[in-house]
C-alpha positions, -999 to +999 in steps of 0.1 A: -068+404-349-073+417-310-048+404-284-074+382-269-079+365-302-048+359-305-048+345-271-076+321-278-063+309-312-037+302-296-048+277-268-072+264-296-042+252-310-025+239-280-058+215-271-037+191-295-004+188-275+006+158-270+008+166-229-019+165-210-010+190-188-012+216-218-042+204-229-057+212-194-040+242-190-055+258-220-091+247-219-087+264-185-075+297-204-101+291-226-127+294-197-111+324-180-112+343-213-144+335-219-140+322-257-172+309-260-165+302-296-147+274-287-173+256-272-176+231-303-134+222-297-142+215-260-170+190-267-149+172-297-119+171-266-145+162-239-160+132-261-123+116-279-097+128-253-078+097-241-073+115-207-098+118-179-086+149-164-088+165-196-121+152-206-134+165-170-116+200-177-135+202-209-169+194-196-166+219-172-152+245-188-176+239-218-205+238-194-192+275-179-191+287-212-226+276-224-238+290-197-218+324-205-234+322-238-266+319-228-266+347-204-250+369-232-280+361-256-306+373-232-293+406-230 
């Protein structure tokens, strides 16, 4: 497993914290390394999190990463 998998598994896990501010934190991670594999967490956070700031966080770093997605498949 590659550092940056690592990295992602990592604040895959940490969407479940119990603080908010964690849970923010690493959907932003998420977005800056690009894991577009965890698009499916960040919908399942954006649709049931009990926090707005982290349901906003998750729609846009979702929406970033579709986006990064799509522009990878056209290549």
């Amino acid at each position: 497993m590659s550092v940056t998998e690592r990295m992602i598994a990592y604040h895959l896990a940490r969407l479940s914290d119990k603080n908010s501010q964690v849970r923010i934190e690493s959907i932003q991670e998420l977005a800056l390394l690009e894991a577009t594999g965890a698009i499916d967490a960040l919908e399942a956070i954006y649709r049931g999190d009990p926090d707005p700031a982290v349901r906003k966080a998750a729609q846009e770093a979702g929406r970033a990463l579709f986006l990064k997605r799509h522009q990878q498949s056209e290549r």
